[in-house]
C-alpha positions as a printed NumPy array, in Angstrom:
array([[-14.643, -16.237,   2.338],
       [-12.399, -16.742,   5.238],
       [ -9.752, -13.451,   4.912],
       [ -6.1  , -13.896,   7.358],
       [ -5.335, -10.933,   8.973],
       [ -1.695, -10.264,   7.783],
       [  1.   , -10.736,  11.272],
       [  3.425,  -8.161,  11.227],
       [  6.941,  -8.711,  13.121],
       [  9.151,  -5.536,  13.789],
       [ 11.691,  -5.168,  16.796],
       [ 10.518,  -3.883,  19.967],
       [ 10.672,  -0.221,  20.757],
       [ 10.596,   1.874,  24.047],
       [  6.36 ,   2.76 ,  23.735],
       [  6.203,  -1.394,  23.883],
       [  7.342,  -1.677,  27.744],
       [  3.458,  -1.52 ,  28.992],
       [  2.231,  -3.913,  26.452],
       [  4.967,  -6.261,  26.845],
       [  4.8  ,  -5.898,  30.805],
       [  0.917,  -6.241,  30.899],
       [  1.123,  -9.562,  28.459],
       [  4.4  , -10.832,  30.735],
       [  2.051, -10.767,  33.999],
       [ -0.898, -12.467,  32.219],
       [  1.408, -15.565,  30.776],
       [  4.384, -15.534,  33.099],
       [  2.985, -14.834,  36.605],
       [  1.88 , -18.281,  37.307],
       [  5.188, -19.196,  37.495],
       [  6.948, -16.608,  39.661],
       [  6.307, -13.339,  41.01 ],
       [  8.876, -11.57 ,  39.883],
       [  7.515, -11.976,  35.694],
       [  6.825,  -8.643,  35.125],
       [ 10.41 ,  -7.332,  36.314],
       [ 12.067, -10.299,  34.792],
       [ 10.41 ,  -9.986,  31.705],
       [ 11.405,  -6.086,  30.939],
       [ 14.732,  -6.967,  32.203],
       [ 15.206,  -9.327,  29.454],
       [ 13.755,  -6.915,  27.053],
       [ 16.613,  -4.728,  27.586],
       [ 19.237,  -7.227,  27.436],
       [ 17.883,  -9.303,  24.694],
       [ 16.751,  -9.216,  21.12 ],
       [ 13.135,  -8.646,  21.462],
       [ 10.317,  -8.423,  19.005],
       [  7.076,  -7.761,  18.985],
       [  4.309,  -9.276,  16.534],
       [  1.117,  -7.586,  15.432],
       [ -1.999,  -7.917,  13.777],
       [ -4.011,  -5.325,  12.021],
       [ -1.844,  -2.814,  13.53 ],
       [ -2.318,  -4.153,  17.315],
       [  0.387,  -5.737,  19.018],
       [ -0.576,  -9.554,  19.832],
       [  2.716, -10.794,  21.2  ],
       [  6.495, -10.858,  21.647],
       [  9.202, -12.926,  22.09 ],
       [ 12.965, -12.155,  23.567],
       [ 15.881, -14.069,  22.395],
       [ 19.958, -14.073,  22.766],
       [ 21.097, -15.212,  19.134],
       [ 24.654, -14.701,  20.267],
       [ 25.46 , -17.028,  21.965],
       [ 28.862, -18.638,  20.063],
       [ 26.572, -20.985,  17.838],
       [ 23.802, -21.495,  20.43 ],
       [ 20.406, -19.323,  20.425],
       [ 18.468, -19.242,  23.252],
       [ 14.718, -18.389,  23.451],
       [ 14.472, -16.55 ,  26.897],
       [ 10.714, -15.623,  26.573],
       [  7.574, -15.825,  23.976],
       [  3.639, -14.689,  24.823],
       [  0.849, -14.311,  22.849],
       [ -2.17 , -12.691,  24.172],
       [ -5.219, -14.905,  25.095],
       [ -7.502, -13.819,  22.561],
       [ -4.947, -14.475,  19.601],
       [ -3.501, -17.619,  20.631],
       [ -4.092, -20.662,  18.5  ],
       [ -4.353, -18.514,  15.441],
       [ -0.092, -18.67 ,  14.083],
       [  1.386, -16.047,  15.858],
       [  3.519, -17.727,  17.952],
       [  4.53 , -20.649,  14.984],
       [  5.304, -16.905,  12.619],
       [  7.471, -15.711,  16.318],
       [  9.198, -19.174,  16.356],
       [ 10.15 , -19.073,  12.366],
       [ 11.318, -15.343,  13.201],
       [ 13.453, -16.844,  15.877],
       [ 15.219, -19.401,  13.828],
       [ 15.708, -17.067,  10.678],
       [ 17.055, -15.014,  12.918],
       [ 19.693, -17.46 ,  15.095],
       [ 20.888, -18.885,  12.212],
       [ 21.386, -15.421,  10.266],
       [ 23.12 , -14.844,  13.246],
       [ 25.284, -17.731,  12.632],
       [ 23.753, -20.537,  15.332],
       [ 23.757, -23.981,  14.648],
       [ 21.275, -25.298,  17.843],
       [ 18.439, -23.663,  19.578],
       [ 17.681, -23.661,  22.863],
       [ 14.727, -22.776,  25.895],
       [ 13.134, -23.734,  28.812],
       [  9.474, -24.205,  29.598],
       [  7.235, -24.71 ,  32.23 ],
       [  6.534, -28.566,  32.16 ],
       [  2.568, -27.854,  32.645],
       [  2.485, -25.472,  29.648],
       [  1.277, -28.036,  27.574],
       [  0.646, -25.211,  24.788],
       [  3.953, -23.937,  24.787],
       [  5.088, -27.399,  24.732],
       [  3.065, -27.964,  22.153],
       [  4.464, -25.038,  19.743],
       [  8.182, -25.995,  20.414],
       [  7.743, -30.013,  19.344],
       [  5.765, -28.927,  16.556],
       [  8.58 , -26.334,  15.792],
       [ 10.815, -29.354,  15.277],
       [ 12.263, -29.116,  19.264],
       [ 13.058, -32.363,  21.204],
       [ 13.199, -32.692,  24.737],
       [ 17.072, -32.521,  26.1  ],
       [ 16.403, -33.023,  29.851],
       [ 14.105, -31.723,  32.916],
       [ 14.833, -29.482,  35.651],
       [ 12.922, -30.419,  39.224],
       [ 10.967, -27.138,  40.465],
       [ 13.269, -24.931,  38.183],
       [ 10.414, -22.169,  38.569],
       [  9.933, -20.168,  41.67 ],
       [  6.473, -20.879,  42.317],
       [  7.893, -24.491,  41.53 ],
       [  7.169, -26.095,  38.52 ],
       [  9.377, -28.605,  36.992],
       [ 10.69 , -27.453,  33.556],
       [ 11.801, -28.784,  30.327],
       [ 14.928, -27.857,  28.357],
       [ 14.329, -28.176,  24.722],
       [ 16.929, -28.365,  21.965],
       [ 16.74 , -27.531,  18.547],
       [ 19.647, -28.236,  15.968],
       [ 19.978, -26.287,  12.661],
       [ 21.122, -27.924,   9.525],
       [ 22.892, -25.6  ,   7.231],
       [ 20.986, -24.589,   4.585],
       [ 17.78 , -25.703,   5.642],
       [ 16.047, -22.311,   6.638],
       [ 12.346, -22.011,   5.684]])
């Protein structure tokens, strides 16, 4: 019998800066150099929590849900090993409990064009695209800006 491992999401707290710094080089370095820096930068600033599995952290994901009706997602990662298995779909329905909790009506983020598995998660997670930015990234990738509007009473 196939047993799921239960995914835990709590916010982020100050032993989490070496996880969340190693897992922001592994998914965000392709993109620019400055990821790691970036990355804990945001966690300070931002709403930022971090999801585990049988006790082991397995990824994060940093949002501003105060934003005057607009959420944005500034940064999600789930390491290798674990993705494909719901942890960043449980992240995303964390997000939008959250944002519209919070009182947001739309969601919004940007993502590397070439992620096709981030892309992936967010049009699954009901996101359309809104428009592209040309070499947005500084290692220069093109992006995509995806929206996400939230009908009152229609949490999950």
């Amino acid at each position: 019998m196939l047993v799921k491992e239960a995914i835990t999401i709590r916010p982020y707290q100050a032993d989490d800066v070496g996880f969340v710094a190693r897992l922001a080089h592994e998914a965000f370095d392709e993109f620019t150099p400055r990821a790691v820096s970036h990355t804990l930068d945001m966690v300070g600033r931002f709403t930022t929590l971090v999801a585990l599995r049988t006790g082991r952290r397995v990824g994060f994901i940093a949002v501003d849900a105060d934003q005057g009706g607009i959420a944005l997602l500034h940064a999600i990662a789930v390491v290798g090993r674990e993705r494909g298995r719901g942890i960043g779909q449980r992240l995303m329905i964390t997000f939008e409990r959250l944002a519209y909790a919070r009182g947001a009506r739309r969601l919004e983020l940007c993502t590397a064009d070439c992620n096709l598995a981030a892309l992936d998660l967010f049009l699954r997670s009901g996101f359309r695209l809104q428009r592209r930015r040309e070499r947005f990234y500084d290692r220069g990738q093109d992006a995509c800006i995806l929206v996400k509007d939230l009908v009152l009473g229609s949490r999950e």
